[in-house]
C-alpha positions in Angstrom: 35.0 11.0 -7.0 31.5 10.7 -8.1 28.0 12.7 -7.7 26.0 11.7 -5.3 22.6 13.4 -3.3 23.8 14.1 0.1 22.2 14.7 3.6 23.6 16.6 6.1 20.3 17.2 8.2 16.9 16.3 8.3 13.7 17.8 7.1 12.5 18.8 3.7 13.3 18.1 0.0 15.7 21.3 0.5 18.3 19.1 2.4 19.3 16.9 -0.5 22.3 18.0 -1.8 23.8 17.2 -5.0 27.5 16.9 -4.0 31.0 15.4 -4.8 31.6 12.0 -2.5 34.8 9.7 -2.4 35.0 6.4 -4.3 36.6 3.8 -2.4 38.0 0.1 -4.0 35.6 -2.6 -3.1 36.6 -4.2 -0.1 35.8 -8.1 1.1 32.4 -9.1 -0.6 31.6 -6.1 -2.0 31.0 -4.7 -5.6 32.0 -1.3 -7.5 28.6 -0.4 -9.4 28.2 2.1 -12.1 24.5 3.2 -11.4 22.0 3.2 -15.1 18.5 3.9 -12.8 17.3 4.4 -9.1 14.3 4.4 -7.6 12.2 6.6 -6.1 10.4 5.5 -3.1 8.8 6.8 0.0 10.9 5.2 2.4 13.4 7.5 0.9 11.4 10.3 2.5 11.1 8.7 5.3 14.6 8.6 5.7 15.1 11.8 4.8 12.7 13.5 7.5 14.4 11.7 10.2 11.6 9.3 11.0 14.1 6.3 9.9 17.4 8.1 11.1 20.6 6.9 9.4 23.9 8.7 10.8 24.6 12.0 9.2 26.1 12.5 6.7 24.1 9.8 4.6 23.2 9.5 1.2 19.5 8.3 0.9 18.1 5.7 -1.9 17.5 2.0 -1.2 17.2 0.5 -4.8 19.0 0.9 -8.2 20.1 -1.2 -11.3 23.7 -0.8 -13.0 26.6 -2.3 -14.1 29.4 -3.9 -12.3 32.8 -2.4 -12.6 34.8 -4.3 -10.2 34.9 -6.7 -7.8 36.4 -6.8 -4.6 38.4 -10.1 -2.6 35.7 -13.5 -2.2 33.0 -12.5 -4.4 32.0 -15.6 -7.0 29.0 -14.9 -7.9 29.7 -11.4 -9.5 32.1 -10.1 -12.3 32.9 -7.0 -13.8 30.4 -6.2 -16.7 27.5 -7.8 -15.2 24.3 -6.5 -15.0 22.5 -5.6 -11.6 20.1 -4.3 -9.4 19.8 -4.5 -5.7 16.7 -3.2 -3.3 17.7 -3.2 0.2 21.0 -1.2 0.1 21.2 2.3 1.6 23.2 4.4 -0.7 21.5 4.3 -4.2 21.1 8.3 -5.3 24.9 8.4 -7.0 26.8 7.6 -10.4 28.4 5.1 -8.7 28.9 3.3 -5.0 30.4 0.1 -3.5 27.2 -2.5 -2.6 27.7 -5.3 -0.5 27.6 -8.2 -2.6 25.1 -10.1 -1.0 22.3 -7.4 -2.0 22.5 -7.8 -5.4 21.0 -9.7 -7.7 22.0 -10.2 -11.4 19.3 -8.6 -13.7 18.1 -10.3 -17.3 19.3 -8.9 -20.4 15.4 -9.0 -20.8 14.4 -6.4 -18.4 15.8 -3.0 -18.7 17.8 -0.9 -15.8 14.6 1.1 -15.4 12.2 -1.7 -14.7 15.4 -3.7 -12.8 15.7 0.1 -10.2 12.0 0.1 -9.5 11.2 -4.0 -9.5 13.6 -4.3 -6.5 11.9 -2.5 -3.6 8.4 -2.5 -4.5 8.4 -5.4 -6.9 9.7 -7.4 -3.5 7.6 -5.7 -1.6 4.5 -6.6 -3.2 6.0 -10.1 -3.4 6.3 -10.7 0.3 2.5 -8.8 1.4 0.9 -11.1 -1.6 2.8 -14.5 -0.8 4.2 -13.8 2.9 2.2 -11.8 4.7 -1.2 -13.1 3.6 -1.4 -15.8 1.3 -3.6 -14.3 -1.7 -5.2 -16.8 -3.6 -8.7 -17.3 -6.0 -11.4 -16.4 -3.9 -9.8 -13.7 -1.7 -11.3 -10.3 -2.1 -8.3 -7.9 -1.6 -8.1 -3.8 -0.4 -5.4 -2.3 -1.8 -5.0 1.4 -0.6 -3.3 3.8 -2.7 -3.8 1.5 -5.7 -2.3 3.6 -8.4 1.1 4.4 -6.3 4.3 2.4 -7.2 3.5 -0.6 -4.9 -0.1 -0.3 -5.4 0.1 -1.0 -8.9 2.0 -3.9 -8.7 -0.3 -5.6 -5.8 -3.1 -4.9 -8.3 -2.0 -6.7 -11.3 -0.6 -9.7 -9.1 -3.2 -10.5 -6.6 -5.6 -10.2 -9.9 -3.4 -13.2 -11.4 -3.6 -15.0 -8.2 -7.4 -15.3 -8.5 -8.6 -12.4 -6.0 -11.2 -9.8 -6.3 -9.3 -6.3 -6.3 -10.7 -3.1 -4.8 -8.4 -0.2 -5.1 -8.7 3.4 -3.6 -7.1 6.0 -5.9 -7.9 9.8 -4.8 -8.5 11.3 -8.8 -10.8 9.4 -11.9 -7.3 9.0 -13.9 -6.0 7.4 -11.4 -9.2 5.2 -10.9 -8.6 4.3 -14.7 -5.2 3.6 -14.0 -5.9 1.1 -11.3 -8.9 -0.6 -13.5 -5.9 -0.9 -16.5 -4.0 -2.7 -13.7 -6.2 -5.4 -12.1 -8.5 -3.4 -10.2 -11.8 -4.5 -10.4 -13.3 -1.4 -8.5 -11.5 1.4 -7.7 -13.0 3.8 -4.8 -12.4 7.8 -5.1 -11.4 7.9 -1.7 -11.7 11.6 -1.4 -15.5 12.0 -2.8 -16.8 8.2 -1.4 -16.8 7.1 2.4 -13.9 3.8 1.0 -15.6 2.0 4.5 -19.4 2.0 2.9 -18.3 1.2 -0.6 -16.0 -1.4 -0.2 -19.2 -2.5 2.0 -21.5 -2.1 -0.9 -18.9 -3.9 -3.7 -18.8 -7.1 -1.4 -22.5 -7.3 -0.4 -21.2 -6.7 2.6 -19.0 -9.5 3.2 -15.7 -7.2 3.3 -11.8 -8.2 2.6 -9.7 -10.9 3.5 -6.9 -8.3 3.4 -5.6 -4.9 3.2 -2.9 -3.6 2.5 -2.0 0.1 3.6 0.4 1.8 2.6 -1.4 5.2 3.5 -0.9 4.8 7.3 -2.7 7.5 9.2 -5.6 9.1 7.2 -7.1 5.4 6.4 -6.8 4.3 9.5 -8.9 2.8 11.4 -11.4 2.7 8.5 -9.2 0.0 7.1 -10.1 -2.3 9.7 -13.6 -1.9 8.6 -13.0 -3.0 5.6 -11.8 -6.7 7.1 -14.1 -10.0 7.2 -13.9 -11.2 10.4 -10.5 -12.9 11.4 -9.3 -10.4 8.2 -6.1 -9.5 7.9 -4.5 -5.8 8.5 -1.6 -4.9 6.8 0.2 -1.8 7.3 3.5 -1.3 5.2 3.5 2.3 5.0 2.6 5.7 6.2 2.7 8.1 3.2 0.1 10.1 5.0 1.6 10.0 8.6 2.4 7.4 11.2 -0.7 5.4 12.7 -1.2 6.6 16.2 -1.0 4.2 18.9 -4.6 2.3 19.9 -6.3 -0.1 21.6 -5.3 -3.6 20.5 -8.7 -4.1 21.9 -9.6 -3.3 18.5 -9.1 -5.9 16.7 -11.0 -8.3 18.9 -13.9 -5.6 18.8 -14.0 -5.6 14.8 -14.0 -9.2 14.5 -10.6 -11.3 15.8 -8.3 -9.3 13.1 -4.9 -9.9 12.3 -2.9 -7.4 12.1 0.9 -6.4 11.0 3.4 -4.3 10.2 6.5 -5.9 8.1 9.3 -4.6 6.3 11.3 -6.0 3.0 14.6 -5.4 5.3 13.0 -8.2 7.6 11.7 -10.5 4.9 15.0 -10.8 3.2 17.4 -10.5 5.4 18.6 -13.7 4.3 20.4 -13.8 1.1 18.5 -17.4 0.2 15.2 -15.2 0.6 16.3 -12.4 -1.2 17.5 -14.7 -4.4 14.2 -16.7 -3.9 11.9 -13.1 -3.7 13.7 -11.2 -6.7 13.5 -14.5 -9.1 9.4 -14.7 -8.4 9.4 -10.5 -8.8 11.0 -11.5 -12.3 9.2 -14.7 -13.3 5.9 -12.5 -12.6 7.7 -9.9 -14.9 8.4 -12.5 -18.1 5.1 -14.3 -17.8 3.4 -10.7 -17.9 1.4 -11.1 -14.8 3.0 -7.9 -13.7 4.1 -5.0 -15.7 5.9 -2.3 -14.2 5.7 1.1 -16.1 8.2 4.0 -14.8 6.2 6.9 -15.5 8.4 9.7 -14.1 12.1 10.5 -14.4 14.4 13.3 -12.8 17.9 13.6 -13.2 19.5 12.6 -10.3 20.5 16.7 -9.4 16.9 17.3 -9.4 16.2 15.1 -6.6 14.5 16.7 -4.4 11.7 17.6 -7.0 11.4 14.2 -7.3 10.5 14.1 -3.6 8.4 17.0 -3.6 6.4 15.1 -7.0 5.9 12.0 -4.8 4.8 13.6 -1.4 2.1 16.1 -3.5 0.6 12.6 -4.9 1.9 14.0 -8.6 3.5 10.5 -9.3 1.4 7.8 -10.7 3.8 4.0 -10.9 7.6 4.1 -11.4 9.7 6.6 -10.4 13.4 6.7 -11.7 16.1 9.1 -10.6 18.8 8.9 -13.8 22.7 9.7 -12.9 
């Protein structure tokens, strides 16, 4: 037996429950992990509130960084002892699970578990949206919403070592600081500026190439102001509600946009992509282009003020639940 956050039913932070689950022997391909750091994220609230419904009983988290324990039948890559982190396995808030081998990835002595449980999800994240999605490159002007959020931080620093112009919108002046400390170029107090007429002002009115939204419904559609025509729209996330339907009429009307919504469960779905994704993630890590900061931790048991922390905007970078 091990401790794990449980949920039984949907809704708020209340429903996580700290609870004893089952430990099974790996099976074929997978791997017995002893957990050192998971992350927080807000697809974990997501999941939690039923908008991305797994079958109950489930127990939430997508990304963590451990130690191997054991091994189960045909897994090469992997022994017992190694060090690893993974970013697109549900299951991550407990001491210990079973992962399917082909999630993980091994993690450098160099970085530690804390950086390896919140460099998976968002690290990869940020990878695909700056060199998937939309190409970034010198020359780009970029809109990064919710700059000084997990994600946000991370676009920041790498599109700024890419070559583009960074505009962030952060909603206090620390966090505006925080986002200048990170890339940023200009950082827009979204709740005391009109973000649509100073991201006009910033460009002299030539606009972005790209955004990319994680906010979701109270930026919307101003981010498509924001966009150059033939600009590209990128919504990854909704940490302020979903995006109502509209008009794909839209687009054509505010200049032939683009516009998108992916998911890192899509992007590396195959294991080649995933190996390929987490190697830049780290590479960007060692050559310093990106540093990731965890800035908050919670014990694992105290779970659900973590989620309450990160849906009342108290979180600022990494978040890291700790067994």
């Amino acid at each position: 037996m091990a401790k794990a956050i449980r949920i039984h039913r949907f809704g708020g932070p209340e429903v996580l429950q700290f609870e004893d689950v089952p430990i099974e022997p790996p099976k074929q391909g997978e791997a017995l992990v002893e957990q050192r750091a998971v992350g927080l994220n807000f697809l974990d609230v997501y999941q939690r509130q039923g908008l991305y419904p797994n079958p109950l009983p489930f127990i939430p988290g997508n990304e963590a960084a451990g130690d191997i324990l054991a091994v189960g039948p045909g897994v090469e890559e992997f022994r017992p002892g190694d060090r690893v982190a993974y970013g697109t396995s549900l299951g991550a808030y407990a001491e210990q699970r079973v992962v399917a081998a082909n999630h993980l990835i091994k993690l450098p002595e160099t970085i530690p578990y804390e950086t390896g449980a919140v460099m998976m999800l968002k690290g990869m994240t940020a990878q695909y949206l700056l060199r998937r999605t939309y190409r970034v490159g010198p020359g780009d002007t970029v809109l990064v919403q919710a700059a000084a959020g997990g994600v946000g931080l991370i676009l920041c620093q790498w599109a700024k070592a890419l070559g583009a112009t960074v505009i962030g919108t952060v909603g206090t002046e620390a966090k505006a600081t925080l986002a200048k400390q990170h890339g940023a170029d200009h950082a827009i107090l979204y709740r005391h500026e009109d973000f649509v007429a100073r991201v006009r002002e910033v460009t002299g009115g030539q606009l972005c190439n790209v955004v990319y939204d994680g906010v979701g419904k109270a930026t919307f559609p101003g981010s498509l102001d924001c966009l150059r025509p033939l600009g590209t729209f990128v919504s990854f996330g909704s940490s302020s509600g979903q995006i109502d339907a509209f008009n794909i009429n839209m687009l054509a009307q505010k200049g032939s946009l683009f516009a998108t919504r992916p998911t890192l469960f899509t992007y590396a779905a195959k294991r080649e992509d995933l190996v390929s994704m987490a190697q830049d993630v780290i590479d960007a890590i060692g050559s310093k282009a990106v540093t990731l900061e965890v800035r908050s931790r919670f014990a694992l048991r105290d779970a659900a003020e973590a989620h309450r922390a990160l849906e009342g905007r108290a979180t600022v970078g990494g978040t890291v639940l700790l067994p």
